[in-house]
C-alpha positions, 0 to 999 in steps of 0.5 A: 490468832484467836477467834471469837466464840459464836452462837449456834443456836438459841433455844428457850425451854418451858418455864418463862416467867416473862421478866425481860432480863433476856430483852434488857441483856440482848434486845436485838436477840429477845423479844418478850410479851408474855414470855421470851421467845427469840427473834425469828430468821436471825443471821449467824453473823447477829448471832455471832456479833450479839454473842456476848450480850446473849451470854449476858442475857442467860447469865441473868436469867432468873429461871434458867431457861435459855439455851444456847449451843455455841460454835 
């Protein structure tokens, strides 16, 4: 049986330039004003379910600058 990877935790370092690619890849994850952050008190469950639209989102990052541990 396979099983499908999940994410951990999420993390972005300094150096955001605000572009909103994280936001465009996985909205239900980013939030960006000024510069991303990720969303407050996500469940395992979304960070599980949303897995690949993250990998998306860090993937495009211009500047790489999202972390993310993954289980």
């Amino acid at each position: 049986m396979l099983s499908k990877k999940c994410i951990r935790s999420i993390s972005i370092k300094p150096g955001c330039i605000g572009c909103r690619a994280c936001a465009f890849y996985a909205p239900e994850i980013f939030i960006v004003e000024k510069k991303s952050t990720v969303k407050p008190n996500l469940s395992s469950e979304t960070l599980c379910i949303q897995h690949d639209a993250i990998i998306q989102a860090v993937q495009h990052c211009p500047v790489k600058v999202i972390v993310v541990e993954e289980v």
